[in-house]
C-alpha positions as a Markdown table, in Angstrom:
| # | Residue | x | y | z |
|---|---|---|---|---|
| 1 | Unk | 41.0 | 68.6 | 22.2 |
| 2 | Unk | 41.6 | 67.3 | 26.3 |
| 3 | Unk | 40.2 | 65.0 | 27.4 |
| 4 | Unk | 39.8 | 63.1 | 30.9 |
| 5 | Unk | 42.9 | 62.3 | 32.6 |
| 6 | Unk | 44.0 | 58.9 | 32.9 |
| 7 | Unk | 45.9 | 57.6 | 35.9 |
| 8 | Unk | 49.7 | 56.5 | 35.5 |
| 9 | Unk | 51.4 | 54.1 | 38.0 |
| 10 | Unk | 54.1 | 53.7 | 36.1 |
| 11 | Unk | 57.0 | 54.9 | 33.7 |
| 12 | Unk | 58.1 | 53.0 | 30.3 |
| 13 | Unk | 61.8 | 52.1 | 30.7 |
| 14 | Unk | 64.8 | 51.3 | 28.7 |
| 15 | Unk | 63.3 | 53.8 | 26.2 |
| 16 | Unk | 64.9 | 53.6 | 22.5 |
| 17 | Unk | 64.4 | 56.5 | 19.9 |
| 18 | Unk | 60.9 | 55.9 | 19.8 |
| 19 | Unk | 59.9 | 55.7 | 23.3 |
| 20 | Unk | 59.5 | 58.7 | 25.4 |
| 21 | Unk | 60.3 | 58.4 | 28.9 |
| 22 | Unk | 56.6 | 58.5 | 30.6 |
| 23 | Unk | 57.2 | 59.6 | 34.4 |
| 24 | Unk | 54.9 | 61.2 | 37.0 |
| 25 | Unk | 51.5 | 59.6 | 38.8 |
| 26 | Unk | 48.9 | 61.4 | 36.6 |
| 27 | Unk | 48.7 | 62.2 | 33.1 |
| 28 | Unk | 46.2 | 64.1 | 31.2 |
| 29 | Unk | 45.5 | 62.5 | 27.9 |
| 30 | Unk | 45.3 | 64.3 | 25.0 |
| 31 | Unk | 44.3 | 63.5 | 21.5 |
| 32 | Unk | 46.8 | 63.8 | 18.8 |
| 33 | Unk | 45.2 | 64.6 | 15.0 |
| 34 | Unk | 47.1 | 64.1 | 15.0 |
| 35 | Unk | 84.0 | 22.0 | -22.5 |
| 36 | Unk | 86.3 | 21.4 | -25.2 |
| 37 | Unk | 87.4 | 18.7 | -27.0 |
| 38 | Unk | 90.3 | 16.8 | -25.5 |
| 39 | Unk | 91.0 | 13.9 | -23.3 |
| 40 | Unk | 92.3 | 15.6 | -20.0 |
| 41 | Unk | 89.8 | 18.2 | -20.4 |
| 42 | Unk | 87.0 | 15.7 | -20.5 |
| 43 | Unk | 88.7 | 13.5 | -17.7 |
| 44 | Unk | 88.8 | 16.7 | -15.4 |
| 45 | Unk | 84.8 | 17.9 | -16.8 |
| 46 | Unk | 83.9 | 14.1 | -15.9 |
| 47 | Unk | 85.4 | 14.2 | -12.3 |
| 48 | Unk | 84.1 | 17.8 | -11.6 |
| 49 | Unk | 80.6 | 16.3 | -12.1 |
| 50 | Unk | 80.9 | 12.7 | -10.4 |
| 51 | Unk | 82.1 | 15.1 | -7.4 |
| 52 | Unk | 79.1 | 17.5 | -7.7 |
| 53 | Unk | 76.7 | 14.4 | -8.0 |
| 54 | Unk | 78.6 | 12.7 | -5.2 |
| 55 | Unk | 77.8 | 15.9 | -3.3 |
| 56 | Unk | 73.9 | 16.1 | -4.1 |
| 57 | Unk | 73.4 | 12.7 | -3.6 |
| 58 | Unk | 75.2 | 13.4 | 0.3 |
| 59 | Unk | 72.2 | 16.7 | 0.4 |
| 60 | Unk | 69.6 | 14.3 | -0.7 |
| 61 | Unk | 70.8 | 11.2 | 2.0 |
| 62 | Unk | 71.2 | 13.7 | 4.8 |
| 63 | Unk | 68.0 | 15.8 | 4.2 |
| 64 | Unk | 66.1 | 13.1 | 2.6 |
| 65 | Unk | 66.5 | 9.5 | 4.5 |
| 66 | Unk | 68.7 | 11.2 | 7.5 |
| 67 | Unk | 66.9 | 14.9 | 7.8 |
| 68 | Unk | 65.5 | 13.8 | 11.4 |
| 69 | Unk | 68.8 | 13.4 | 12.7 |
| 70 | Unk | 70.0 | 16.6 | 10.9 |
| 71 | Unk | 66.6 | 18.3 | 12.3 |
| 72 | Unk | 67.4 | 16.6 | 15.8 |
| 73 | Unk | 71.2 | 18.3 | 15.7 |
| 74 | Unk | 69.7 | 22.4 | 14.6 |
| 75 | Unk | 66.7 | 22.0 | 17.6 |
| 76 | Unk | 69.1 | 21.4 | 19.9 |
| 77 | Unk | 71.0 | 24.6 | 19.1 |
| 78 | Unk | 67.7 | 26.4 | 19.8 |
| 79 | Unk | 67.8 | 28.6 | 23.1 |
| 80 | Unk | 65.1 | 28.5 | 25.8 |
| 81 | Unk | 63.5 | 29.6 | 28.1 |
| 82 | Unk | 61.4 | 29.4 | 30.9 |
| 83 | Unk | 58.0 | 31.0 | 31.0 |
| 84 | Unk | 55.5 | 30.7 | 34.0 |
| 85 | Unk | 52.0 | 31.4 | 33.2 |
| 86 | Unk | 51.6 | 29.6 | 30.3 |
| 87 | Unk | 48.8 | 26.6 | 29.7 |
| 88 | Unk | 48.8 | 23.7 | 29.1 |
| 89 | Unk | 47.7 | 22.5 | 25.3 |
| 90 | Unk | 46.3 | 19.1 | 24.5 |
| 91 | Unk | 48.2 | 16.9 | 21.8 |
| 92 | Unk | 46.4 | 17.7 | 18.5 |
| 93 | Unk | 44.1 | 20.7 | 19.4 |
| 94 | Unk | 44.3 | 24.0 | 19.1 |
| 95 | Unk | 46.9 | 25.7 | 20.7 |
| 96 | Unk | 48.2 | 30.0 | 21.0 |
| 97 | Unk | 52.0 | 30.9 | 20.5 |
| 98 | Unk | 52.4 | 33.9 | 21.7 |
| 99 | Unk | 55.8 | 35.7 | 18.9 |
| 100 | Unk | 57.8 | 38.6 | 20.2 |
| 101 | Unk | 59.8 | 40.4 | 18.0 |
| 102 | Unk | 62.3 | 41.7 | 20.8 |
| 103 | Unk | 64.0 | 45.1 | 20.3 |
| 104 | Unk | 67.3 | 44.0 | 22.4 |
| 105 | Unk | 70.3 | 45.2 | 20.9 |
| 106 | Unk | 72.5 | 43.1 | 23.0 |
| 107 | Unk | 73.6 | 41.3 | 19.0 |
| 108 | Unk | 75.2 | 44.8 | 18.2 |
| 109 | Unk | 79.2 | 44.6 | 17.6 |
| 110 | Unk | 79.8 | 46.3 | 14.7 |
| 111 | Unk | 79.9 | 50.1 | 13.7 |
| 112 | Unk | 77.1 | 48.8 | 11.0 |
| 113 | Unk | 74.8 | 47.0 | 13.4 |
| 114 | Unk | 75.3 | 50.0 | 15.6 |
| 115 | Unk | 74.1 | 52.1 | 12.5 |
| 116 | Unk | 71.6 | 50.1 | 11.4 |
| 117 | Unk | 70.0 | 49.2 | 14.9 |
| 118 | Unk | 71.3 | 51.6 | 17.5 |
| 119 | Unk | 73.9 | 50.8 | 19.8 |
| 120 | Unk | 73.1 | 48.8 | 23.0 |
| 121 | Unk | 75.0 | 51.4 | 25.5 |
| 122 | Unk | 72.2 | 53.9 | 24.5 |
| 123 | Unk | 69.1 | 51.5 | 24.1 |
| 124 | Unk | 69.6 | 49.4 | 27.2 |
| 125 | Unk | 66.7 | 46.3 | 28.2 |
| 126 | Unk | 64.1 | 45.1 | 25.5 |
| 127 | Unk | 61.0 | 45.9 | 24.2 |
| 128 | Unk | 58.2 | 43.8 | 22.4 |
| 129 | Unk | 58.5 | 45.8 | 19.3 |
| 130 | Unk | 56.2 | 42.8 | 17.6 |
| 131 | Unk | 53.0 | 41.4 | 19.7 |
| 132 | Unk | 51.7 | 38.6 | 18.0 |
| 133 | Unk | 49.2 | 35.8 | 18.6 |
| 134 | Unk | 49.5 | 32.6 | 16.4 |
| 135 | Unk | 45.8 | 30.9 | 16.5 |
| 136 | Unk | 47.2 | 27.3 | 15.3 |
| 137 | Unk | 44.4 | 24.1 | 14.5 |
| 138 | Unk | 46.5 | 21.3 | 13.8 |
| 139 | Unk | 43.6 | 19.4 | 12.4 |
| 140 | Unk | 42.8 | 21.8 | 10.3 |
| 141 | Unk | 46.0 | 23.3 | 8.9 |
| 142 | Unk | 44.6 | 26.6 | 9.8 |
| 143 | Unk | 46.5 | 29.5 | 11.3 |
| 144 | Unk | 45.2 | 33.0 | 12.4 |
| 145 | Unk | 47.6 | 35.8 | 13.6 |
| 146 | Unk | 46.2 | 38.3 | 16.3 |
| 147 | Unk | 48.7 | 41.5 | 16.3 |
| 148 | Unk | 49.0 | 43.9 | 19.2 |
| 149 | Unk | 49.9 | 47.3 | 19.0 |
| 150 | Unk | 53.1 | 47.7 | 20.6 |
| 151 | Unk | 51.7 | 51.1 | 22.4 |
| 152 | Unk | 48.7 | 49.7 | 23.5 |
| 153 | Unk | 47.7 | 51.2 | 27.1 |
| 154 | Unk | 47.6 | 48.6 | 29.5 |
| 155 | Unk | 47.7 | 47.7 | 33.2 |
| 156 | Unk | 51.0 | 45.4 | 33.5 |
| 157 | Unk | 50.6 | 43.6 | 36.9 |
| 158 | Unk | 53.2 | 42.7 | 39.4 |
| 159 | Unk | 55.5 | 45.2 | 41.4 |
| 160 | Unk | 58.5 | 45.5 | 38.9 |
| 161 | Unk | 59.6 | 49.1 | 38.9 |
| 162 | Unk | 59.0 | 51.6 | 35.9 |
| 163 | Unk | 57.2 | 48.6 | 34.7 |
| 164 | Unk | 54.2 | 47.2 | 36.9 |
| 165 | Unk | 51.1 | 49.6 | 36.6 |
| 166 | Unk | 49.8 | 51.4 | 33.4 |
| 167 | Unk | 52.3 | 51.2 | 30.9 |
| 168 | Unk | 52.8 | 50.6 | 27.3 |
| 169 | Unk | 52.4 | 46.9 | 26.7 |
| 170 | Unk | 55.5 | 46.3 | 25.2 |
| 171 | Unk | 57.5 | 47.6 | 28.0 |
| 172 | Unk | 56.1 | 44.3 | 29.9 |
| 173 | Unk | 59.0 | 42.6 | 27.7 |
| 174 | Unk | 61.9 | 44.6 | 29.6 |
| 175 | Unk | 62.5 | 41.7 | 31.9 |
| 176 | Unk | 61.7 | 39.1 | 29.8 |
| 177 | Unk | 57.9 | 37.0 | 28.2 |
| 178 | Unk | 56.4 | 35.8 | 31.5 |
| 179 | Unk | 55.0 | 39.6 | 32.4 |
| 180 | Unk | 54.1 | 39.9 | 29.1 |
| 181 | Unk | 52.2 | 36.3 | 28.9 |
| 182 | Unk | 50.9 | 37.6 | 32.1 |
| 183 | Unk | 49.7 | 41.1 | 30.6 |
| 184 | Unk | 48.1 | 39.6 | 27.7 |
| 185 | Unk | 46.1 | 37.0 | 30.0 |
| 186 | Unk | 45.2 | 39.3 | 32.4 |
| 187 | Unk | 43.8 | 41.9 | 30.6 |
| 188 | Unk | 42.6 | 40.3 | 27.4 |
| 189 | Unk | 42.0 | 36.7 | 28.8 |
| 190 | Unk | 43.9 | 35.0 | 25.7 |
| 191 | Unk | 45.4 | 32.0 | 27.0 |
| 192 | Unk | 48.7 | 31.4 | 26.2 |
| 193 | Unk | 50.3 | 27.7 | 25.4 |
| 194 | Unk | 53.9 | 28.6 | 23.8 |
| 195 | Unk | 56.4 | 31.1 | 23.1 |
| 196 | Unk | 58.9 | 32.3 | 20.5 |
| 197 | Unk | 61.0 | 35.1 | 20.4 |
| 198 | Unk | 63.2 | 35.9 | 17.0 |
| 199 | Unk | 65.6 | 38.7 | 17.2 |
| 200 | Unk | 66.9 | 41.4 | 14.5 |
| 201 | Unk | 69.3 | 39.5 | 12.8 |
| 202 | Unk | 67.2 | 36.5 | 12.9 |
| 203 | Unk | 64.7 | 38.1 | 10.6 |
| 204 | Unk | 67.5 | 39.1 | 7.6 |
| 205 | Unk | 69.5 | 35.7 | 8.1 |
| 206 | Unk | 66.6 | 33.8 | 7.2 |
| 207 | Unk | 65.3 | 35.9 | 4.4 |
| 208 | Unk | 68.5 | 35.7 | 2.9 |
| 209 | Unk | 68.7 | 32.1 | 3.0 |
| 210 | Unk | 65.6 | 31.4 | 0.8 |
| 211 | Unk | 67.0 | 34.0 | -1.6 |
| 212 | Unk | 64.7 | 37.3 | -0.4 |
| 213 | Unk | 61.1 | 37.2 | -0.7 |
| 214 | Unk | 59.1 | 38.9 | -3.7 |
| 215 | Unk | 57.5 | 41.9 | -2.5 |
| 216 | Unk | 54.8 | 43.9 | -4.7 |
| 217 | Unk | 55.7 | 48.4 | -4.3 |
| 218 | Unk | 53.0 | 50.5 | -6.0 |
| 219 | Unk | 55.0 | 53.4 | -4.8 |
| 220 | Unk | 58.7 | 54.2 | -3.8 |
| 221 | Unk | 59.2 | 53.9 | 0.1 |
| 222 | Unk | 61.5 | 54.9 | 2.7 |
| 223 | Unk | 61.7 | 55.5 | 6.3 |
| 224 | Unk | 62.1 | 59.2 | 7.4 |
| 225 | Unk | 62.2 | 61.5 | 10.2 |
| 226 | Unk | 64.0 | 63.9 | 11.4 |
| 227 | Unk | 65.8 | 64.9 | 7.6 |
| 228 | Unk | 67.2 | 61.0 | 8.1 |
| 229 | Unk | 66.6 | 57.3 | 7.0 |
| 230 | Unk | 65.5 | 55.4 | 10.4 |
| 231 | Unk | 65.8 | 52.1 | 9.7 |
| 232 | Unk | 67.4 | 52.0 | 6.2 |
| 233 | Unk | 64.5 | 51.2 | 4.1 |
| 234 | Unk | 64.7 | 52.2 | 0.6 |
| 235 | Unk | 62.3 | 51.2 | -1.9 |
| 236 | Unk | 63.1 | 53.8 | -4.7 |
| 237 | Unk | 61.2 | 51.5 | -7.6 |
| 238 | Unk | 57.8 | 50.0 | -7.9 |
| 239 | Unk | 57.0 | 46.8 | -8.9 |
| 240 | Unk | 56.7 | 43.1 | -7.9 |
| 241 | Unk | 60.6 | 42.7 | -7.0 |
| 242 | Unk | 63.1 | 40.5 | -4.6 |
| 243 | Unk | 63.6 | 42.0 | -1.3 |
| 244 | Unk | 66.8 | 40.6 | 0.5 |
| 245 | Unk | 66.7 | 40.5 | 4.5 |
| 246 | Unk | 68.5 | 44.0 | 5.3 |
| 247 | Unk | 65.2 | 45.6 | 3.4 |
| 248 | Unk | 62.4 | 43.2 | 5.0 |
| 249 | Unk | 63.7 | 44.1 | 8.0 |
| 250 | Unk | 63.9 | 47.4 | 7.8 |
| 251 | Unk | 60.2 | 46.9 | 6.6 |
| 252 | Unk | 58.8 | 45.3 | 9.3 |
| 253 | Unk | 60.4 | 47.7 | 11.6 |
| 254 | Unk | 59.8 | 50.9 | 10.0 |
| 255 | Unk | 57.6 | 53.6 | 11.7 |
| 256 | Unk | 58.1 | 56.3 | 9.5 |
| 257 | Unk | 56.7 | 55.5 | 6.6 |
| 258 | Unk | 57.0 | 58.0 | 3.4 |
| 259 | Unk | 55.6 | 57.2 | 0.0 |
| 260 | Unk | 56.6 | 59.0 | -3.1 |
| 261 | Unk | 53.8 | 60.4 | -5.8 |
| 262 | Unk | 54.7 | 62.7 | -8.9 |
| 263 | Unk | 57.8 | 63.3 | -7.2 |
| 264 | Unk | 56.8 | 64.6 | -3.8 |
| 265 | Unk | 57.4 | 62.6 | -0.6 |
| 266 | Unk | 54.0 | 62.1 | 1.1 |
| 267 | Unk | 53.7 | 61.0 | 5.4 |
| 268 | Unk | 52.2 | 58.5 | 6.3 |
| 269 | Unk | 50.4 | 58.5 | 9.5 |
| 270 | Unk | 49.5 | 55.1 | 10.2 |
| 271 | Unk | 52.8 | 54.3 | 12.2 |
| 272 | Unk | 52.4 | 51.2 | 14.0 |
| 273 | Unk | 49.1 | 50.5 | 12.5 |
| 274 | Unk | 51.1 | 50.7 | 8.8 |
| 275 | Unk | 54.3 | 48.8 | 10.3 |
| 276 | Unk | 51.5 | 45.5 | 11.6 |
| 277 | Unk | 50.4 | 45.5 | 8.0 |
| 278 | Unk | 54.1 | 45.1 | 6.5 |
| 279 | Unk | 54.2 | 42.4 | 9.2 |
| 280 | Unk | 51.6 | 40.7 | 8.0 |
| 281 | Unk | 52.6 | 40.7 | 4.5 |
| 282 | Unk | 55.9 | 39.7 | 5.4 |
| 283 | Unk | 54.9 | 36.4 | 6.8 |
| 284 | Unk | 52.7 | 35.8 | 3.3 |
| 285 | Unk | 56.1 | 36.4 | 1.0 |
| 286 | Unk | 58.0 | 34.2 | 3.4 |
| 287 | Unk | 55.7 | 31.4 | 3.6 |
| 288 | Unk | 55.4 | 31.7 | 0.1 |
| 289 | Unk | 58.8 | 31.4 | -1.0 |
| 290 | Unk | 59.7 | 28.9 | 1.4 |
| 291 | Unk | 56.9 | 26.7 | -0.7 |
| 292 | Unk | 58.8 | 27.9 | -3.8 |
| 293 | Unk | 62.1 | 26.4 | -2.3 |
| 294 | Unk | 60.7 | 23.6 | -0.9 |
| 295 | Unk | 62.9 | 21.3 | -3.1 |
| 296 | Unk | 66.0 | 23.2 | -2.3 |
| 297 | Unk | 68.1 | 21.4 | 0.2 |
| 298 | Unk | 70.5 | 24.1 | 0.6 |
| 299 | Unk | 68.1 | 27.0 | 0.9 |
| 300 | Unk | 66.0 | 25.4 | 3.7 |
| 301 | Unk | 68.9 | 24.1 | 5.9 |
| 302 | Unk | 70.1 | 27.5 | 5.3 |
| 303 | Unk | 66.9 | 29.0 | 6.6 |
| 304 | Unk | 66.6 | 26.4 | 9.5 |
| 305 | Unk | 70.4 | 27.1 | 10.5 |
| 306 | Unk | 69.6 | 30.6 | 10.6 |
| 307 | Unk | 66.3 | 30.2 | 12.7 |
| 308 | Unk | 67.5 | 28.0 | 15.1 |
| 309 | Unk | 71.0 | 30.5 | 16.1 |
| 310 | Unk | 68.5 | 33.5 | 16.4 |
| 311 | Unk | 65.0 | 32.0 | 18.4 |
| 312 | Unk | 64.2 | 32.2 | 21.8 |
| 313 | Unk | 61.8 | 29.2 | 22.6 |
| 314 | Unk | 60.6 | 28.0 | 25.8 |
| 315 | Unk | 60.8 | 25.2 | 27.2 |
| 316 | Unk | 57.5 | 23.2 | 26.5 |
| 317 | Unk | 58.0 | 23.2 | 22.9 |
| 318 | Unk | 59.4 | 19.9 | 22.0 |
| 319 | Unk | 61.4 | 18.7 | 19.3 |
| 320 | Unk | 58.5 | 15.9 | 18.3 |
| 321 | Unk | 55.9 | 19.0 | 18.2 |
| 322 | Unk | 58.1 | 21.2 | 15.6 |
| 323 | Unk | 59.1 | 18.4 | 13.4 |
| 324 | Unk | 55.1 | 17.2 | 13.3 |
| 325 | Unk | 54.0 | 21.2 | 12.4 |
| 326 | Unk | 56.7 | 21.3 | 9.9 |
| 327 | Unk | 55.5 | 17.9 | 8.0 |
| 328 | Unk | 51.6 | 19.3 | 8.2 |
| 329 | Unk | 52.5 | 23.0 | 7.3 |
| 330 | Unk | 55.2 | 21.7 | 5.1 |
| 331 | Unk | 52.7 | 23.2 | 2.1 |
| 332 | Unk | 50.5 | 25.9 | 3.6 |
| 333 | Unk | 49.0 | 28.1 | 1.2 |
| 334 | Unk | 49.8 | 32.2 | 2.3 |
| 335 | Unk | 46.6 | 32.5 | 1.3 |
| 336 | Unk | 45.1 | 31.0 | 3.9 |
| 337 | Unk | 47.3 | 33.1 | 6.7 |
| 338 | Unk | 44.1 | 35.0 | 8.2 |
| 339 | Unk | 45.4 | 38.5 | 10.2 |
| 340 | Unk | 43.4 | 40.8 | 12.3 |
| 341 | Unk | 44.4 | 43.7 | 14.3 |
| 342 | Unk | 43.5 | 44.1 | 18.0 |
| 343 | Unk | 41.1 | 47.7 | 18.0 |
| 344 | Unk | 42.1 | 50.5 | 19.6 |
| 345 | Unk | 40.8 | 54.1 | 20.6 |
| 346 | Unk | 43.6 | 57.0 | 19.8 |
| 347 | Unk | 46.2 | 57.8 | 19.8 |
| 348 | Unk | 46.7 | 59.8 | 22.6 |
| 349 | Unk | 49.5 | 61.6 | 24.4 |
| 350 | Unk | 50.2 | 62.0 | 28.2 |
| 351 | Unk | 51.7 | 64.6 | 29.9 |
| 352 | Unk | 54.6 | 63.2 | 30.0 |
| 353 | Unk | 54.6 | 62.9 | 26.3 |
| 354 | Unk | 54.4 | 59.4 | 25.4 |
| 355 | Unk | 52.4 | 57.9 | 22.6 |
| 356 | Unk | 49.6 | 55.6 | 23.5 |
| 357 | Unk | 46.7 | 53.6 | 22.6 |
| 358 | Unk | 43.4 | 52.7 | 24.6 |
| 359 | Unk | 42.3 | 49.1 | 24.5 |
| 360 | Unk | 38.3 | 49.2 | 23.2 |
| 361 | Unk | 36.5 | 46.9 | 25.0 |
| 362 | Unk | 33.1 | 46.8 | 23.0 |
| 363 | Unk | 35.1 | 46.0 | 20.1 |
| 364 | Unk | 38.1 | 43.9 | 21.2 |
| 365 | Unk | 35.7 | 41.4 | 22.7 |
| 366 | Unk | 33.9 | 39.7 | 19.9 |
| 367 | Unk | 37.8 | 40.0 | 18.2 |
| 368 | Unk | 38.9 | 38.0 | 20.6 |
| 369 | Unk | 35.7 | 35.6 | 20.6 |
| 370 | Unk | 36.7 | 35.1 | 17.3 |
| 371 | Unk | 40.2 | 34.3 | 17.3 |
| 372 | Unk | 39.9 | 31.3 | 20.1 |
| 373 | Unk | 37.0 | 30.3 | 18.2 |
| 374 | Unk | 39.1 | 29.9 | 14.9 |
| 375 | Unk | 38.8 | 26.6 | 13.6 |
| 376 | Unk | 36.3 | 25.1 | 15.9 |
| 377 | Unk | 32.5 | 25.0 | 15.9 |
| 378 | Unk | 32.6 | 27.1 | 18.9 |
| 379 | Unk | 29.6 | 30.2 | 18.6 |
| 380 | Unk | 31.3 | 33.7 | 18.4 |
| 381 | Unk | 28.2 | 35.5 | 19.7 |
| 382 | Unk | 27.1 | 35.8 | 23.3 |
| 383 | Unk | 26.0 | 38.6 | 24.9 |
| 384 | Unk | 27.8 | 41.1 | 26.7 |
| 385 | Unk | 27.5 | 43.3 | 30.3 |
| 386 | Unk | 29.9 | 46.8 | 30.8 |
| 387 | Unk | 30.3 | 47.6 | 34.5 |
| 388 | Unk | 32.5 | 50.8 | 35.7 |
| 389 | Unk | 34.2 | 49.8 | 38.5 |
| 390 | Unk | 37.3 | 52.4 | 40.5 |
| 391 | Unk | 40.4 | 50.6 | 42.1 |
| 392 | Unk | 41.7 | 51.6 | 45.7 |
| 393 | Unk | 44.4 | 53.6 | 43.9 |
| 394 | Unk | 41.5 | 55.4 | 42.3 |
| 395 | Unk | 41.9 | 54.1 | 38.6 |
| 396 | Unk | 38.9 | 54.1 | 36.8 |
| 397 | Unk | 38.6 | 50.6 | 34.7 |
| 398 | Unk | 36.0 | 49.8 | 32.4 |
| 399 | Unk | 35.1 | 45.9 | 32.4 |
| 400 | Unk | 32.8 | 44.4 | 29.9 |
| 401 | Unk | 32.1 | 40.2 | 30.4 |
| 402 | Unk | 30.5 | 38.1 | 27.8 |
| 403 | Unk | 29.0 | 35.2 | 28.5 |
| 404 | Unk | 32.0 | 33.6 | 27.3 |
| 405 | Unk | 34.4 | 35.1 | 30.0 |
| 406 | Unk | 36.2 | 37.2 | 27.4 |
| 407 | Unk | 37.0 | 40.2 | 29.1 |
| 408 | Unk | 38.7 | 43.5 | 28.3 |
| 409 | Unk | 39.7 | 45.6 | 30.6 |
| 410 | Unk | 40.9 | 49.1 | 29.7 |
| 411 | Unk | 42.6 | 52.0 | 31.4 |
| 412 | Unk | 40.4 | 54.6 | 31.1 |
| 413 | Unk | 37.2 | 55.5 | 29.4 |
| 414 | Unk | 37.5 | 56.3 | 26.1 |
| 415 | Unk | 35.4 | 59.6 | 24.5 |
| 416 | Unk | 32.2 | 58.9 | 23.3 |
| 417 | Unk | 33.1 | 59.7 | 19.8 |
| 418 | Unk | 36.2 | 57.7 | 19.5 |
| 419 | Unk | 35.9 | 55.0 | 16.6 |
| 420 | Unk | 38.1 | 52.0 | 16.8 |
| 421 | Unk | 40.6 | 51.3 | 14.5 |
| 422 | Unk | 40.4 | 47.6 | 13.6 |
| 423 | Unk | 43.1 | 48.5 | 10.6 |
| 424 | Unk | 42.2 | 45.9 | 8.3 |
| 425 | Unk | 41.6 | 47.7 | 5.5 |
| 426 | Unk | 44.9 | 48.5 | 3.4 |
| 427 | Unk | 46.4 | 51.6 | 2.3 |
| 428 | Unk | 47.4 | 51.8 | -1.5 |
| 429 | Unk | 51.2 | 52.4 | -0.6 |
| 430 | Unk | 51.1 | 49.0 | 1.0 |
| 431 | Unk | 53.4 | 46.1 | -0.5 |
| 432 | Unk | 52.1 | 43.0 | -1.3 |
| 433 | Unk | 53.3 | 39.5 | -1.7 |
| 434 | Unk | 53.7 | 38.4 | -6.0 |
């Protein structure tokens, strides 16, 4: 069924297997349905355990009366970065960390990697593939996460080329998170206070440490397309089970979701939608068994060596601040990890072929009141205006204000039958944290 055509100023670059390259200044969208006895023996047994004591009661000094100094040498092996357009947050209130799961594949040296990933000569720049908004409220050891589809269809400003105009939002990561602070703030009016980016490896490394996270399967899983396994993900039993960190990762990252029932492989089409929802219930198991290894020296300074050697941070995010969060969220309850969606009209496809999804104002709005609300005694209502408005290049925007200033502004008008997808509610092949 075609629909009105939607104006293109720009083409999605650096594409991997997933993105099609979107070209052209027009595009007609489309919608897609688509021990023994013995003296020396005891002598030896004795000093085998006065040295294993000797060497727990070191874990327990260093991490125990010295673990700010061991904390102080990992943070500064943390790499930053500088990121214009983000806000200032006040000590103690609530504050917006904007997490990008980046798609770079500059790690890649190995024939594996280069399996398991793709190889960086043939998926060049970086892409957002994970959009994520952490609501934090200190106070109230509270923390909402706001996800973004990755093929939301946005206007990205600036005049970078292939990149500026209407684009996919993650292609506003190419060049790095201050156009993509910028997108988000510009055409969702989120403020922004920090930043954190955590690459591929990053991910596995620190699953690994904590000794995998326990993931519920009601059905056998894989990622397929094609006749061949995208991202390696294998679930062949069902269960609550440990998941090591080349499977969560291939988890969070899988777009091609299949689900086995009475022996025949079922599609699912949820795609991104289905790949937020992993995400979400990735960040419950972790959080959960880092409280279950809370005791364990050697697991978390495993899992803190591992973050540290694989985040991106900028630069306002101070070594005081991370080592406060950690003592207040030292115990947080997954539980309590509330995750929303942001809604979306689609999908469609333009004429160049590319995937996308339309922002939907009406419903993104009180979304959004919400999550900046979170944890305060702010109101979530207000009222609302909608006012088409056409830019000199001829784009035709849609711009609805509340009395709040939240605005949305989409690309296009969406058809008058289109229901948002707000993809809260789960489908019964997704895992679960046990």
């Amino acid at each position: 069924m075609a629909h009105e055509p939607i104006d293109e100023a720009a083409t999605a670059v650096g594409g991997g297997a997933d993105d099609e390259q979107i070209a052209g200044s027009r595009a007609t969208v489309v919608h897609r349905r688509g021990s023994r006895p013995g003296t020396s023996r005891r002598r030896r047994w004795t000093k085998r355990v006065l040295v294993a004591t000797g060497v727990v009661v070191l874990l327990i000094v260093v991490l125990g009366l010295g673990g700010f100094f061991y904390f102080d040498y990992e943070f500064h092996q943390i790499k930053t970065v500088k990121v214009s357009n983000l806000e200032h947050a006040k000590p103690g209130k609530p504050f917006t960390v904007l997490v990008a799961g980046s798609d770079s594949r500059a790690f890649v040296k190995t024939a594996g990697q280069c399996k398991s990933f793709g190889c960086g000569a043939d998926t060049g720049g970086q892409r957002s593939d994970v959009i994520i908004l952490v609501r934090v409220i200190p106070a109230a050891r509270k923390i909402e996460m706001l996800s973004i589809p990755r093929d939301t269809w946005v206007t990205i400003p600036g005049s970078v080329e292939y990149i500026s105009g209407q684009n996919r939002i993650n292609a506003a990561f190419n060049s790095g998170p201050a156009l993509l602070v910028q997108t988000i703030m510009q055409d969702f009016h989120i403020p922004i206070n920090y930043f954190v980016d955590v690459n591929f490896p990053g991910l596995q490394d620190m699953v690994n440490a904590i000794g995998g996270i326990h993931l519920d399967f009601k059905y056998p899983l894989r990622d397929w397309e094609n006749g061949q396994n995208m991202t390696g993900l294998s679930v062949p039993t069902t269960g609550c089970q440990v998941v090591g960190g080349a499977e969560a990762l291939a988890l969070v990252r899988s777009r091609n979701v299949e689900y086995e029932t009475h022996g025949v492989w079922d599609v699912d089409y949820g795609s991104d939608f289905t790949r937020i929802r992993n995400q979400q219930a990735f960040f419950r198991a972790v959080i959960h068994q880092l409280n279950a290894e809370i005791t364990n020296p050697i697991a978390l300074t495993g899992f803190i060596n591992a973050a540290v050697h694989n985040l991106t941070i900028d630069q306002t995010i101070t070594e005081g601040m991370m080592y406060s969060l950690a003592r207040e969220f030292h115990n947080f309850p997954p539980g309590s990890l509330k995750a929303v969606t942001l809604p979306t009209v689609g999908p469609f496809i333009t004429s160049a072929g590319a995937d996308v999804l339309l922002p939907a104002a009406a419903a993104d709005e009180p979304v959004i009141r919400s999550f900046l609300a979170f944890g305060t005694s702010a109101a979530t209502g207000s009222t609302t205006t909608t006012q088409p408005t056409t830019t000199a290049s001829g784009t035709s925007t849609t711009t609805t204000t509340p009395t709040n200033q939240v605005t949305v502004t989409t690309v296009g008008q969406a058809p008058p039958d289109e229901t948002p997808i707000y993809n809260n509610t789960p489908a019964p092949y997704d895992p679960t944290p046990c």
